[in-house]
N, C-alpha and C positions, 0 to 999 in steps of 0.2 A: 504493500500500500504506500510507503516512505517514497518507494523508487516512483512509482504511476505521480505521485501526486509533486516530485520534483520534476518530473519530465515535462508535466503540464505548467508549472511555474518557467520552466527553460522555455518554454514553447512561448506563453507570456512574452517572458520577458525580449524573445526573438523577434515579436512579431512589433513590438514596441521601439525596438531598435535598430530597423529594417530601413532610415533614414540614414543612419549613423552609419548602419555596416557600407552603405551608398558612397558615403562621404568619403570613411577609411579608405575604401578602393580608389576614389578618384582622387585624393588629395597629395598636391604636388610634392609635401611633406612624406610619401610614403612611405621608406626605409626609412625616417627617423619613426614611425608611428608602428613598423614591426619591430624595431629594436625596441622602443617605451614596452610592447604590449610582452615581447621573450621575456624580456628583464620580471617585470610583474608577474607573468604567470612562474617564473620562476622560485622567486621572493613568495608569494601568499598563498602559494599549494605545493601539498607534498608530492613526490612524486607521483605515487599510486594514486591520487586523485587529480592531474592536472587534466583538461579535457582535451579531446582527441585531435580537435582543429581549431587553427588561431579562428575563423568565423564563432567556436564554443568560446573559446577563452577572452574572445572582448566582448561578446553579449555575458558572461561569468563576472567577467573585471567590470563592464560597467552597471550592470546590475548592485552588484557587492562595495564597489569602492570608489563611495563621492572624490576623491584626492585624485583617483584614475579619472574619473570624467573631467575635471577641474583643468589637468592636463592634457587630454585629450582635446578639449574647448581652445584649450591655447596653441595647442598645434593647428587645429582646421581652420583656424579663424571664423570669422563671421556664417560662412557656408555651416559649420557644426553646430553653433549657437541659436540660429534659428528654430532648431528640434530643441533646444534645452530644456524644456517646457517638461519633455515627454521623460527627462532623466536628468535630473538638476544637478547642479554643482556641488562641491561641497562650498556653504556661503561662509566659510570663516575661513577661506584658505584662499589669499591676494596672492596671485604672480603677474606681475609684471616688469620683464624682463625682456630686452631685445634678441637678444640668443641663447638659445639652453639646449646643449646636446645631447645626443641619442643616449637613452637607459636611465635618465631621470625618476630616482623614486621616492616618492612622498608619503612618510610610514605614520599615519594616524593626520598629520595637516590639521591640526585645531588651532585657530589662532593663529595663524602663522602666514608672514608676509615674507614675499620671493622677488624685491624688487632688487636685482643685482645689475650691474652691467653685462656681465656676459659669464654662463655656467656650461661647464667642459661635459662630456662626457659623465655618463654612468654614477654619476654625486647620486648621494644619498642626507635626504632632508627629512627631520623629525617635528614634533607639534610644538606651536608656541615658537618658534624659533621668530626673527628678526633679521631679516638682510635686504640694508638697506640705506640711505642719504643720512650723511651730516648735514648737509648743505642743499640747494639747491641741484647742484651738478655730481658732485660726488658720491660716488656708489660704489658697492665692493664687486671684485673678479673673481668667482671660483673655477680652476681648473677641474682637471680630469680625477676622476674619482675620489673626490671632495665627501666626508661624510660631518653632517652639522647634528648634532645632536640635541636632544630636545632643552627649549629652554633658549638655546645661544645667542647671542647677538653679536651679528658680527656688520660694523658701520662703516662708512664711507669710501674713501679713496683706497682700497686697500685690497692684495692679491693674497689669497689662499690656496698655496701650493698643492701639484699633485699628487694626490696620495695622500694626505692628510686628513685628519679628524679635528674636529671643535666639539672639545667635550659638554658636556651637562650645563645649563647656563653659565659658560663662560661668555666671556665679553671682549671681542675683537675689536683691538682700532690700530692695529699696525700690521704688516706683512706677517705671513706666516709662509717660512719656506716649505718645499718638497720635503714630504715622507716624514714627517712629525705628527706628535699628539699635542695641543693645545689645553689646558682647562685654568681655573681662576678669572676673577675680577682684579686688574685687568688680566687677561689671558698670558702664561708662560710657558713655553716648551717643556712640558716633562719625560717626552720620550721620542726622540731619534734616531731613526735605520735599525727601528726594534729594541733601541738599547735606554735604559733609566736615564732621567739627565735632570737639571734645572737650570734653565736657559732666559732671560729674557725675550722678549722679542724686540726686536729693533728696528 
């Protein structure tokens, strides 16, 4: 009865999403929106239960995870936003950002503003977080597999190297190089190329 009466909820939520699946196919963003949807079905199902084809796994994802759709909205631009009606955002999760590269993922999104200059690849972003202006013009840079952790703030002018973390609310206002751990107010290096440290930042 569980299985019959999930098929009919997929079936739902398919026939509701049949805009959106339109969209994914023709939007010029495409490879950036298989690598978002890989990355995800990765990250929020186990093996044994991920579904059988990427058409299951984004009516699955946007069904299940306002933060996926919220992303998705900001990939297809205006063309996706029109259905949004039919599968809403999540409303407490602001991105506004000029570029954000393929494998972006968003682990809970409550509260949390994404206004950076430009985020690299495969970063991983948690709730409440903050990135964003000092100033009118200044904004922060995350590279490639940037991971911000819930809580963080990380402000203005300022570059978040590859491979890096920003722990638990700490609080970024200076560079952070390649392949470190970040945590305190304000933020210090406590761990580099794997190894214990204490470091300012500079």
């Amino acid at each position: 009865m569980r299985t019959f009466l999930l098929r009919i909820l997929f079936l739902a939520n398919a026939a509701r999403l049949l805009p959106h699946l339109a969209v994914f196919h023709l939007s010029k963003n495409g490879p950036t929106l298989v690598a978002d949807l890989d990355r995800w079905v990765t990250l929020c199902f186990p093996p044994n239960a991920r579904p059988r084809s990427r058409h299951a796994s984004f009516i699955k994802l946007m069904a299940m995870f306002p933060e996926y759709r919220s992303l998705f909205y900001y990939r297809v631009g205006m063309k996706g936003r029109v259905f949004s009606f039919l599968c809403p955002p999540m409303p407490t999760l602001y991105i506004s950002t000029s570029k954000i590269g393929p494998g972006l993922f968003i682990q809970h999104g409550f509260a949390t503003v994404i206004a950076a200059k430009e985020i690299g690849a495969n970063c991983w972003i948690n709730q409440q977080v903050t990135i964003g202006f000092s100033n009118a013009t200044d904004h922060p840079t995350l590279l490639d597999n940037v991971v911000v952790n819930a809580g963080a703030k990380i402000i203005g002018d300022v570059t978040v190297g590859s491979n890096s973390t920003v722990g638990a609310n700490a609080v970024v206002v200076k560079n952070v190089p390649d392949n470190v751990t970040v945590v305190g107010v304000p933020a210090r290096i406590v761990r580099r190329d794997g190894h214990r440290t204490d470091q300012p930042l500079h």
